[in-house]
N, CA, C and O atoms as CSV, one atom per row, in Angstrom:
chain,resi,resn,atom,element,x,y,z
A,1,UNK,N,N,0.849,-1.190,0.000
A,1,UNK,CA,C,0.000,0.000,0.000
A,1,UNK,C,C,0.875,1.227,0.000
A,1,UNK,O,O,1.867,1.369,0.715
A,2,UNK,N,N,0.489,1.953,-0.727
A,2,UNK,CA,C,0.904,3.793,-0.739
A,2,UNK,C,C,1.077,4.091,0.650
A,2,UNK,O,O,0.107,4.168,1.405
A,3,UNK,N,N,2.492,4.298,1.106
A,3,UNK,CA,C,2.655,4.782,2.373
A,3,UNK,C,C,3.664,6.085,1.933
A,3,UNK,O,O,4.614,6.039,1.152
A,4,UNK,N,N,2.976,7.654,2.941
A,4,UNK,CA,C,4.060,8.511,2.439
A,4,UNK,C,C,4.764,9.338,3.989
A,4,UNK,O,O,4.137,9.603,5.015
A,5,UNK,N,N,6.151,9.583,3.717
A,5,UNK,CA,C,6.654,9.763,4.814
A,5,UNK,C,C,7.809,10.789,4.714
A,5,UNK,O,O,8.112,10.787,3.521
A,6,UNK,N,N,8.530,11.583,5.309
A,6,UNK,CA,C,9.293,12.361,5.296
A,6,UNK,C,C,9.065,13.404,4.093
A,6,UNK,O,O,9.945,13.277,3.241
A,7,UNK,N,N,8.112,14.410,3.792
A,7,UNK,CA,C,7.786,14.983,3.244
A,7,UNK,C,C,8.170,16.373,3.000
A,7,UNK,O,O,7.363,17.293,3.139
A,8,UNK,N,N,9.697,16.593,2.545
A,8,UNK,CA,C,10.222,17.830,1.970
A,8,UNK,C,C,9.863,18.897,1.325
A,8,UNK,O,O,9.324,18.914,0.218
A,9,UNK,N,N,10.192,19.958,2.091
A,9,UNK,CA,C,9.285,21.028,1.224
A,9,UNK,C,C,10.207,21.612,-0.160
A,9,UNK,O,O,11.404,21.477,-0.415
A,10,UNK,N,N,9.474,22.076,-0.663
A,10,UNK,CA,C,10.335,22.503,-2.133
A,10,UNK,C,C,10.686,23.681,-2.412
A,10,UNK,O,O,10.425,24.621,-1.661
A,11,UNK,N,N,11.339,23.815,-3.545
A,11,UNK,CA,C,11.543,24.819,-3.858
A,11,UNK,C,C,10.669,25.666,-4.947
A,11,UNK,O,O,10.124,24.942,-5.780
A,12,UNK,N,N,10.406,27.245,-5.113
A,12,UNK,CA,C,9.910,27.355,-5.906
A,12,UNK,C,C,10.544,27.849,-6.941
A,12,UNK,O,O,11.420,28.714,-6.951
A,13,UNK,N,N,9.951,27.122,-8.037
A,13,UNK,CA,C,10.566,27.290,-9.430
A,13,UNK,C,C,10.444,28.603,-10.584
A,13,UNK,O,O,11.243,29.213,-11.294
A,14,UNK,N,N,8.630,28.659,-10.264
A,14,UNK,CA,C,7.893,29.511,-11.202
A,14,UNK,C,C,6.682,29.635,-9.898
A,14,UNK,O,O,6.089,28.662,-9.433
A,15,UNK,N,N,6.524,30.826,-9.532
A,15,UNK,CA,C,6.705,31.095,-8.474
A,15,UNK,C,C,5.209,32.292,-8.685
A,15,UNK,O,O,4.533,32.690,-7.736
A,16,UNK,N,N,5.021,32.600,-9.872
A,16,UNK,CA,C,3.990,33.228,-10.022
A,16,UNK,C,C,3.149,33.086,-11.181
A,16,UNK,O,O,3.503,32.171,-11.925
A,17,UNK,N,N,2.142,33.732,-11.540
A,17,UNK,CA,C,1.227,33.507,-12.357
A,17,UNK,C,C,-0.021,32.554,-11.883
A,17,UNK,O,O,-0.246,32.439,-10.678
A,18,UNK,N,N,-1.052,31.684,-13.124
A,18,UNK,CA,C,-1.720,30.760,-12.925
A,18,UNK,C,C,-0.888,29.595,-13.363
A,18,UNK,O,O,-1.511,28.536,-13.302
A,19,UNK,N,N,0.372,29.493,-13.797
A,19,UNK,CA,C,1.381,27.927,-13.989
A,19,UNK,C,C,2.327,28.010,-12.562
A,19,UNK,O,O,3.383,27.403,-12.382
A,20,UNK,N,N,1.870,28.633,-11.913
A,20,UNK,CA,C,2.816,28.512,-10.699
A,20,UNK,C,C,3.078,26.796,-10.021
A,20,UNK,O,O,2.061,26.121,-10.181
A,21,UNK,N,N,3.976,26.197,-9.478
A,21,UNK,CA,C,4.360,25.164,-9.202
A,21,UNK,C,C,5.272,25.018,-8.108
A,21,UNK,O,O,6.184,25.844,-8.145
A,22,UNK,N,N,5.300,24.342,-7.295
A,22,UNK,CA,C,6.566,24.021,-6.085
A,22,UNK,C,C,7.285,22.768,-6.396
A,22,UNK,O,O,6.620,21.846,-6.870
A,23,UNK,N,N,8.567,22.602,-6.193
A,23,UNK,CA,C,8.772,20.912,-6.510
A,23,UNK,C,C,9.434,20.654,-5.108
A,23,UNK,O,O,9.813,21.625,-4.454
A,24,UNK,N,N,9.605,19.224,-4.567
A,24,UNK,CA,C,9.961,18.708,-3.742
A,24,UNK,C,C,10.209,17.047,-3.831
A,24,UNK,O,O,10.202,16.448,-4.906
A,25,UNK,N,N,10.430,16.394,-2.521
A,25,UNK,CA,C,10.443,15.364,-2.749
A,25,UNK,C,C,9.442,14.546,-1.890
A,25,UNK,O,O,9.045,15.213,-0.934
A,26,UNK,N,N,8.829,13.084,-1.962
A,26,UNK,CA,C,8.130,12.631,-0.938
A,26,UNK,C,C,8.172,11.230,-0.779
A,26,UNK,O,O,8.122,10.531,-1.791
A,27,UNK,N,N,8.275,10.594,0.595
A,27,UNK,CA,C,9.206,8.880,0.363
A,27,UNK,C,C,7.927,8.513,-0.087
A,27,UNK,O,O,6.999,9.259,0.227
A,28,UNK,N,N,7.705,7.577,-0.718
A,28,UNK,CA,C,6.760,6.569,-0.837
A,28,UNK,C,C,7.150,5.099,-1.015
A,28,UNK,O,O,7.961,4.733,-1.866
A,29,UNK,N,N,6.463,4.194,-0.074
A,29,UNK,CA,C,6.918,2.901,0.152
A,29,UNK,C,C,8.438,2.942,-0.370
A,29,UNK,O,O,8.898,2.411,-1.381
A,30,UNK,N,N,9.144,3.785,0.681
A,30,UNK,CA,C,10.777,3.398,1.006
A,30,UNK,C,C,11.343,4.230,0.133
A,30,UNK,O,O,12.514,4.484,0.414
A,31,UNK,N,N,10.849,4.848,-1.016
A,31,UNK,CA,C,11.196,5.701,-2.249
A,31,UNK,C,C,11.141,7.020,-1.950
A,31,UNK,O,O,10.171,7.462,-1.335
A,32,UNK,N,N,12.792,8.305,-2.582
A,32,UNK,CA,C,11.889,9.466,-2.686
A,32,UNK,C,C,12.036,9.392,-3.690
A,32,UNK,O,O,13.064,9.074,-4.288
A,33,UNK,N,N,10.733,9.755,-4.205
A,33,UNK,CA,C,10.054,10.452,-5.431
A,33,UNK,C,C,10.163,12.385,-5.438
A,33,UNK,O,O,9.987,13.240,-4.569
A,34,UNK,N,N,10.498,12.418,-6.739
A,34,UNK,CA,C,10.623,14.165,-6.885
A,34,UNK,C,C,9.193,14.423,-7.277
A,34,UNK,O,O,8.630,13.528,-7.908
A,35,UNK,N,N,8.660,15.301,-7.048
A,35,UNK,CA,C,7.543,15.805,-7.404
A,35,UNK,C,C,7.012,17.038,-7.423
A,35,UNK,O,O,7.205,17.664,-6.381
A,36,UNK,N,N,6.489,17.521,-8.146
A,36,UNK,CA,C,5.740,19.017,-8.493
A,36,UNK,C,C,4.584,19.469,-8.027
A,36,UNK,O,O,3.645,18.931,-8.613
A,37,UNK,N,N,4.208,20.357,-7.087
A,37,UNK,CA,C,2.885,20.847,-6.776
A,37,UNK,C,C,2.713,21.939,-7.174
A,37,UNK,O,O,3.293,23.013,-7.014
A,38,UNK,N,N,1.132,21.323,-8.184
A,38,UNK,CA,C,0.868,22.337,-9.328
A,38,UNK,C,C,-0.696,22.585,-8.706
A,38,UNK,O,O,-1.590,21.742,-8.626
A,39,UNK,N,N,-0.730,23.741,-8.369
A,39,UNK,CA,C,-2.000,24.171,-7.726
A,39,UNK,C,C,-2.454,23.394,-6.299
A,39,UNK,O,O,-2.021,24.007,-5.323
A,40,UNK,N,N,-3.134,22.331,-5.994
A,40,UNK,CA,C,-3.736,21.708,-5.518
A,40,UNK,C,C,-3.493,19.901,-5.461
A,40,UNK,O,O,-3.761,18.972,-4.699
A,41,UNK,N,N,-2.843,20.108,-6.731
A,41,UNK,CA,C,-2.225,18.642,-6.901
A,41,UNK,C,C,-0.753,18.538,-6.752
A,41,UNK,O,O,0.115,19.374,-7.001
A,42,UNK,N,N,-0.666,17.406,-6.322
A,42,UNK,CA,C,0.763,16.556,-6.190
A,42,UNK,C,C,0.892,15.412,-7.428
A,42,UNK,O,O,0.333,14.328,-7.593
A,43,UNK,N,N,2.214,16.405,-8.480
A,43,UNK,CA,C,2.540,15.394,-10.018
A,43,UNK,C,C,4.064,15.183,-10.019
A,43,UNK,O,O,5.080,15.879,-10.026
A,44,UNK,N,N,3.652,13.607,-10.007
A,44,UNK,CA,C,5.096,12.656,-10.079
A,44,UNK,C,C,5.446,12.732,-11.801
A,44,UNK,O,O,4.862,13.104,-12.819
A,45,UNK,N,N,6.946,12.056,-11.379
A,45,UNK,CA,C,7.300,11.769,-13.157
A,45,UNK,C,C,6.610,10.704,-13.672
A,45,UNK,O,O,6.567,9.999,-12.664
A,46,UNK,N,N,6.046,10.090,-14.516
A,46,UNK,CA,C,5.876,9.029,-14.537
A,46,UNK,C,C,6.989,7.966,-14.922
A,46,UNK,O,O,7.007,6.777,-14.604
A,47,UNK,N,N,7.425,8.297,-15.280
A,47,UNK,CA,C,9.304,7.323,-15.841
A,47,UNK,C,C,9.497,7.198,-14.200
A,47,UNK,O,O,8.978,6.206,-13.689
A,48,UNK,N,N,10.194,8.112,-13.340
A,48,UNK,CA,C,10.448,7.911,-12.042
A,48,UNK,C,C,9.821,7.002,-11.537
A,48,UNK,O,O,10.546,6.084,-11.155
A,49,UNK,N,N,8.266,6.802,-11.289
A,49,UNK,CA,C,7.202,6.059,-10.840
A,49,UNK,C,C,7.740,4.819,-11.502
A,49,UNK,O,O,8.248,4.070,-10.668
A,50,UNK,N,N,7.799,4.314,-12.861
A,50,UNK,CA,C,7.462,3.498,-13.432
A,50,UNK,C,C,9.385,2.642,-13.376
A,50,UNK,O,O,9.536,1.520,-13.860
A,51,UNK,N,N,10.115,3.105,-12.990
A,51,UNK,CA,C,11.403,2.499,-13.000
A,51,UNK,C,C,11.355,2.434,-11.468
A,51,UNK,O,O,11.430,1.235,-11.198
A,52,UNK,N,N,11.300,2.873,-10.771
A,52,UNK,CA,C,11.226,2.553,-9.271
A,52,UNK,C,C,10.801,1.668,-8.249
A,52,UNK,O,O,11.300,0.752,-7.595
A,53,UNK,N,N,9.266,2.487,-8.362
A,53,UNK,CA,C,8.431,2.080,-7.695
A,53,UNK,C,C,7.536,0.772,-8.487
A,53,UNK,O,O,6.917,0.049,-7.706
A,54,UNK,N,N,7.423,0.397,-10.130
A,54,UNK,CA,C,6.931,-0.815,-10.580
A,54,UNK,C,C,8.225,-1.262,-11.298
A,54,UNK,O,O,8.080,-1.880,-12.353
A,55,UNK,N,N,9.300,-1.052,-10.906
A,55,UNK,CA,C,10.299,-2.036,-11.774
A,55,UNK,C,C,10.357,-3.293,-11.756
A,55,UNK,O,O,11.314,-3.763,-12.372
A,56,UNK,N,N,9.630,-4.050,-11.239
A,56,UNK,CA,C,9.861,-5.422,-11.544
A,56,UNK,C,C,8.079,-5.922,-12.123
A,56,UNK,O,O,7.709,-7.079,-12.324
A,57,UNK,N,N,7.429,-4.946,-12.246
A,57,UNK,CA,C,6.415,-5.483,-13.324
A,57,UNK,C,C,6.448,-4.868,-14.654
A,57,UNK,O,O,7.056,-3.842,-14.958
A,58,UNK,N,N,5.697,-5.639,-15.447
A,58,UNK,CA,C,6.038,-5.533,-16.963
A,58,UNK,C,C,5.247,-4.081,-17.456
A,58,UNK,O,O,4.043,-4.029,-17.205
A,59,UNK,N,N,5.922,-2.825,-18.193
A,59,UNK,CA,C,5.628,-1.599,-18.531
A,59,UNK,C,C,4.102,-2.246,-18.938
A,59,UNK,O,O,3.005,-1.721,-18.746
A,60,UNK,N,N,4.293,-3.075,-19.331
A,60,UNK,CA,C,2.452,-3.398,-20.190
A,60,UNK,C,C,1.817,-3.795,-19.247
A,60,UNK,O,O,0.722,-3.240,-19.152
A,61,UNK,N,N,2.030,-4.517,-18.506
A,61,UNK,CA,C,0.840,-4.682,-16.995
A,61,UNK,C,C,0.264,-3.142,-16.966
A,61,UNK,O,O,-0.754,-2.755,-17.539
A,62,UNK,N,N,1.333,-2.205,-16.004
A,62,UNK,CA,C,1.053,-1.239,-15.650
A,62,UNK,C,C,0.014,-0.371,-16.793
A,62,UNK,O,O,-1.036,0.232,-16.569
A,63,UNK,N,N,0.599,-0.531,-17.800
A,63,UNK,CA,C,-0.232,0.295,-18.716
A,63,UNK,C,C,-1.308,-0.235,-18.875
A,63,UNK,O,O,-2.255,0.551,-18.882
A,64,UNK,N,N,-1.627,-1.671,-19.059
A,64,UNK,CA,C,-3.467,-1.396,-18.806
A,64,UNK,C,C,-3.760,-1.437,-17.615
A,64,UNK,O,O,-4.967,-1.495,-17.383
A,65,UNK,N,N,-2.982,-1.428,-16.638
A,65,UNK,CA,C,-3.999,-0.955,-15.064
A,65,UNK,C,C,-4.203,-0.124,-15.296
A,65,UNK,O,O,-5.401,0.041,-15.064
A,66,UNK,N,N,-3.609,1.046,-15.834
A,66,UNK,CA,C,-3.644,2.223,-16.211
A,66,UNK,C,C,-5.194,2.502,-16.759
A,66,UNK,O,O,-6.213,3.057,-16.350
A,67,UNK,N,N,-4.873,1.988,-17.595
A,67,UNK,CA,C,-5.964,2.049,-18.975
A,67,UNK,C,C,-7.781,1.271,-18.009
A,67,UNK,O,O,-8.838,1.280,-18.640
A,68,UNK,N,N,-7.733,0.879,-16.969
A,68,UNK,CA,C,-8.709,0.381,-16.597
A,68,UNK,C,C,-9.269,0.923,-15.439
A,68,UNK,O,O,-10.455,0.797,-15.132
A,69,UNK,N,N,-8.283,1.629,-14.685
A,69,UNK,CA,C,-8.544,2.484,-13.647
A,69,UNK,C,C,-9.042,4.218,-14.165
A,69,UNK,O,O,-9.672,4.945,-13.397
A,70,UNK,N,N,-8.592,4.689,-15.674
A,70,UNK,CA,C,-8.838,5.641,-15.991
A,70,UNK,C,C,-7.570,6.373,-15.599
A,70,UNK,O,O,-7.661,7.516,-15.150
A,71,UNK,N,N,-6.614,5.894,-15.715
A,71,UNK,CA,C,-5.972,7.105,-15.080
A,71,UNK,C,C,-4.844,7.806,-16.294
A,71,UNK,O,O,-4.070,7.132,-16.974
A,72,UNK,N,N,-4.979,9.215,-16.349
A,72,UNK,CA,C,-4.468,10.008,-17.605
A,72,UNK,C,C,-3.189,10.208,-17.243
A,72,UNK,O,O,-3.118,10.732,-16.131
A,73,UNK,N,N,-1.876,9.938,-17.883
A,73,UNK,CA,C,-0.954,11.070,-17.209
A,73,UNK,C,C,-1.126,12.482,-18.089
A,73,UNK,O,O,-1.982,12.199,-18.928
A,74,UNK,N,N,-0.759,13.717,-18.270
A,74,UNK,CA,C,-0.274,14.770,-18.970
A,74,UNK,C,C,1.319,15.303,-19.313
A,74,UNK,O,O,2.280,14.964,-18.623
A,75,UNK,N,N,1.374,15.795,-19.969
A,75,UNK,CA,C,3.011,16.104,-20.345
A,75,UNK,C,C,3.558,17.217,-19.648
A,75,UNK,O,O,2.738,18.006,-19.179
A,76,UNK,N,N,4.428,17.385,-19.526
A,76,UNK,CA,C,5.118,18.515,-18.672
A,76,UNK,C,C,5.158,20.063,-19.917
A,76,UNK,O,O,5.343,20.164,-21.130
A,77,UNK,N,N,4.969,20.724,-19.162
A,77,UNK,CA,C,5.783,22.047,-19.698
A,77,UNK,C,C,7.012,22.457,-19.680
A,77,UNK,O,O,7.499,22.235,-18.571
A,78,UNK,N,N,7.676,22.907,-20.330
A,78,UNK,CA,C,9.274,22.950,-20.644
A,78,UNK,C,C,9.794,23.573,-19.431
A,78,UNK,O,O,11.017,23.594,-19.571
A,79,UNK,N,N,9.555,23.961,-18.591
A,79,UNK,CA,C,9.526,24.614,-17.068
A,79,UNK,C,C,9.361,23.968,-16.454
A,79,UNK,O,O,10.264,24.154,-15.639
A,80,UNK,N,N,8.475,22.719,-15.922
A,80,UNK,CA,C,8.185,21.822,-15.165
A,80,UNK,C,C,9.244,20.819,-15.396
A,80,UNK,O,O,9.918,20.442,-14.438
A,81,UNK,N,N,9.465,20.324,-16.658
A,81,UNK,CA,C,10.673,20.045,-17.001
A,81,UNK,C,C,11.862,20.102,-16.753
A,81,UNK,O,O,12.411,19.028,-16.509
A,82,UNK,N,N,12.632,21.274,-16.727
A,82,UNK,CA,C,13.624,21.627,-16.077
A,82,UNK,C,C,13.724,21.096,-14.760
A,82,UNK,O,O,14.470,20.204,-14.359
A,83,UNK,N,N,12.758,21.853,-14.055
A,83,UNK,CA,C,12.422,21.717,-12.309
A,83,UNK,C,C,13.001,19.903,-12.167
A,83,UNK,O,O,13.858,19.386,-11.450
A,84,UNK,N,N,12.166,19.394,-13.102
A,84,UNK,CA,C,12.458,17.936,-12.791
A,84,UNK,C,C,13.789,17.072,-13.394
A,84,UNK,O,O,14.069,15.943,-12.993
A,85,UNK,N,N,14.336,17.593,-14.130
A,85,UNK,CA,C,15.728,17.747,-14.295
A,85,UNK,C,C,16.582,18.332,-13.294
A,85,UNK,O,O,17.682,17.850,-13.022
A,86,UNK,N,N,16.110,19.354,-12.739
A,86,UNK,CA,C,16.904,19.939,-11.819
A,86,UNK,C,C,17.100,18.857,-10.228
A,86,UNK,O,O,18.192,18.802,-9.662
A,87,UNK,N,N,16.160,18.268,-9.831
A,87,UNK,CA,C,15.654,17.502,-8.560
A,87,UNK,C,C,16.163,16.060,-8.860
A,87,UNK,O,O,16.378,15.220,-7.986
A,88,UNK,N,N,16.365,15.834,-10.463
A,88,UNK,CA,C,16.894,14.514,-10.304
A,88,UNK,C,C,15.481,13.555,-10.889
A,88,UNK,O,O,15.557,12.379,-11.246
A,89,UNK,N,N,14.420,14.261,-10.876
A,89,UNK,CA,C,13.387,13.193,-10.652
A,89,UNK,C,C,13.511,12.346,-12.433
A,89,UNK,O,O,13.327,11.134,-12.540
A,90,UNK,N,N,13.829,13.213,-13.628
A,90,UNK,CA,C,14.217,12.512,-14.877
A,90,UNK,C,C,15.634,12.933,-15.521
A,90,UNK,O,O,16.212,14.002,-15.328
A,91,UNK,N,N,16.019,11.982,-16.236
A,91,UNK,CA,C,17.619,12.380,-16.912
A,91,UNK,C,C,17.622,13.674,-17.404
A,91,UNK,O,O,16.608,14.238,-17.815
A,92,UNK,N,N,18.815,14.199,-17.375
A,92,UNK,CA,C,19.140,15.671,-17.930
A,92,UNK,C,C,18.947,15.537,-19.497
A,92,UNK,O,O,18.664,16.487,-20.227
A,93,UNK,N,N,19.105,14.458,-19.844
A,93,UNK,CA,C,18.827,14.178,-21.383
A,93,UNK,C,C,17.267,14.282,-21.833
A,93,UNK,O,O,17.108,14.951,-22.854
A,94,UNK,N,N,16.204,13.792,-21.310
A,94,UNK,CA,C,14.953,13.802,-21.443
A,94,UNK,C,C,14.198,15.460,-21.779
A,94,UNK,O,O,14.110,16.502,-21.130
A,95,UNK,N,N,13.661,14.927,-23.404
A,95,UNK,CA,C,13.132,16.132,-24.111
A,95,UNK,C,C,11.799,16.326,-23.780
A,95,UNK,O,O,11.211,17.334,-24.172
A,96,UNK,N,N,11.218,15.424,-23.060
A,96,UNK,CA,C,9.733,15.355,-22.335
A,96,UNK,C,C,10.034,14.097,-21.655
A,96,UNK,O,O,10.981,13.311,-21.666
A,97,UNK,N,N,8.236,14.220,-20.704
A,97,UNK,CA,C,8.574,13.715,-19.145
A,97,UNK,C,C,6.369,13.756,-19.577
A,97,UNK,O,O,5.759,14.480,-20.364
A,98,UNK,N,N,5.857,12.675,-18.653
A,98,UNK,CA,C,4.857,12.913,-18.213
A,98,UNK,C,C,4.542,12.362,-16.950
A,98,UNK,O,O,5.053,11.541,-16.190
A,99,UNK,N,N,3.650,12.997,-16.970
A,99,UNK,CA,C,3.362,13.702,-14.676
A,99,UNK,C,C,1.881,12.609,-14.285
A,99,UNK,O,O,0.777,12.669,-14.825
A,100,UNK,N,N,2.203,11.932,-13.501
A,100,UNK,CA,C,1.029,11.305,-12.822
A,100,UNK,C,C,0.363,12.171,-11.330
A,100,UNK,O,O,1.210,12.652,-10.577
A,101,UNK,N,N,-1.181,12.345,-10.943
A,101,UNK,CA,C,-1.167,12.670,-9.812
A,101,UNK,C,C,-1.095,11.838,-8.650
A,101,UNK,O,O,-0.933,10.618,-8.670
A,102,UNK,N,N,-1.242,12.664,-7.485
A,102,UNK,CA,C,-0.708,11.404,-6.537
A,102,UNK,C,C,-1.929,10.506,-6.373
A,102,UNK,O,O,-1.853,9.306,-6.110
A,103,UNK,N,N,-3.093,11.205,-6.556
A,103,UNK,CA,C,-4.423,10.549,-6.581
A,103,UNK,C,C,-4.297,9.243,-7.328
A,103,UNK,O,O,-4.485,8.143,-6.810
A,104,UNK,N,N,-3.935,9.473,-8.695
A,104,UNK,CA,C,-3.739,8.578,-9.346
A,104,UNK,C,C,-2.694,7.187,-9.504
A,104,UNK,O,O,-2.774,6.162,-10.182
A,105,UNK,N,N,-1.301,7.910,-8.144
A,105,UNK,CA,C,-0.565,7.157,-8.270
A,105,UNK,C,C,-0.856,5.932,-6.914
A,105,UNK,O,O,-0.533,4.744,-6.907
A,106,UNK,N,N,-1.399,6.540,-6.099
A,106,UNK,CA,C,-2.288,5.646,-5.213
A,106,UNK,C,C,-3.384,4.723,-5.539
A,106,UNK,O,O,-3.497,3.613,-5.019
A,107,UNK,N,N,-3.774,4.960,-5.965
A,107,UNK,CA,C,-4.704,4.058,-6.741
A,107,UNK,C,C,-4.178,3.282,-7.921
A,107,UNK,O,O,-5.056,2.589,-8.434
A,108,UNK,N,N,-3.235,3.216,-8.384
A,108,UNK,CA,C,-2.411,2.269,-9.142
A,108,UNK,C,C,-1.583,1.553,-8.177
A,108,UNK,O,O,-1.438,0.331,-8.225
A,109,UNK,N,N,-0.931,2.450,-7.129
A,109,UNK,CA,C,-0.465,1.191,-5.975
A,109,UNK,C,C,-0.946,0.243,-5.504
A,109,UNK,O,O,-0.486,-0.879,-5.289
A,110,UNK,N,N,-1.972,0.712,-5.317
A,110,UNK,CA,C,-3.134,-0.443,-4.904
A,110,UNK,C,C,-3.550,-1.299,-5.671
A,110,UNK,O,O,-3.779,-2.433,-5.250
A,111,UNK,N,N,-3.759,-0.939,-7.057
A,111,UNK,CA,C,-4.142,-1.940,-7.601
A,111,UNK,C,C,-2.643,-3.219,-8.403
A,111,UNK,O,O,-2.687,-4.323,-8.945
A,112,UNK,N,N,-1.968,-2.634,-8.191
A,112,UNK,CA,C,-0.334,-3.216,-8.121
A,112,UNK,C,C,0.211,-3.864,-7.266
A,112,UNK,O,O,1.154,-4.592,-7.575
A,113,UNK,N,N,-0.266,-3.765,-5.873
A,113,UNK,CA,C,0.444,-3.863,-4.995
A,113,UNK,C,C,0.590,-5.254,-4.436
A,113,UNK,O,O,1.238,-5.632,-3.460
A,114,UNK,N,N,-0.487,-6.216,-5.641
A,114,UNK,CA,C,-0.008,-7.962,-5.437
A,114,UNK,C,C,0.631,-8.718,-6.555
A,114,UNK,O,O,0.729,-9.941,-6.660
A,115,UNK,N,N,1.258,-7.332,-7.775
A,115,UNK,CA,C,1.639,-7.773,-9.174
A,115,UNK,C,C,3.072,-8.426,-8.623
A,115,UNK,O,O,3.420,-9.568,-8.922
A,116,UNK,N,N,4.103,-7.246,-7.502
A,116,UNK,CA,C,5.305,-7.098,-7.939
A,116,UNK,C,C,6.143,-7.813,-6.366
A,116,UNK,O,O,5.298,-8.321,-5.630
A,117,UNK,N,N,7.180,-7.877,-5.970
A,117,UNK,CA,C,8.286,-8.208,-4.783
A,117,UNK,C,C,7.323,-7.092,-3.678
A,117,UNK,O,O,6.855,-7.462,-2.601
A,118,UNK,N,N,7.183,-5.679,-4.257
A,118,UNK,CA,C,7.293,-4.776,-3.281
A,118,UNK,C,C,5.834,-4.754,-2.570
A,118,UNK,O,O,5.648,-4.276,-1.451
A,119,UNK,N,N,4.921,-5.285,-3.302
A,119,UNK,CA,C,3.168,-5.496,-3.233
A,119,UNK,C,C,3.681,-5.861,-1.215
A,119,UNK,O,O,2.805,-6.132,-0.394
């Protein structure tokens, strides 16, 4: 199960407007994850998520849990981007990145969480 713990506050990146964002980090089951708070929501990388936290199940499992739970990721903005380049959360090489919420990433834990070692 989605357990979250030691919860770092972030830095701000873009700091004003309506794209304003904070990034930080947050453990989840034993993991930190880098992550972006964009308004109201908490958005992971999904690459991060998906090499980490499901590395030992098959990218195609995950993707139709995905696909059955409803859950969308979206793409980053070239700013959000950076941020997550900057934190580590994706390679400095990566020309795009897409963002899961945490809503969403909980509810894929769960429904994961008897696929893999870490279940």
């Amino acid at each position: 199960f989605l357990t979250c713990e030691g919860i770092a506050p972030g830095t701000a990146e873009n700091s004003n407007g309506p794209d304003a964002f904070n990034a930080g980090f947050q453990r989840i089951q034993g993991i930190d994850l880098g992550y972006l708070q964009i308004g109201d929501t908490r958005m992971f990388a999904l690459a991060q998520v998906l090499n980490h936290l499901f590395k030992d199940i098959p990218r195609a499992t995950v993707s139709r849990k995905m696909e059955i739970l409803n859950i969308r990721s979206r793409r980053c903005h070239p700013a959000e981007l950076r941020t997550l380049k900057a934190i580590r959360s994706v390679p400095t090489r990566a020309v795009k990145c897409s963002l899961i919420s945490k809503t969403d990433l909980e509810a894929l834990c769960t429904s994961c969480k008897n696929l893999g070692p870490r279940g």
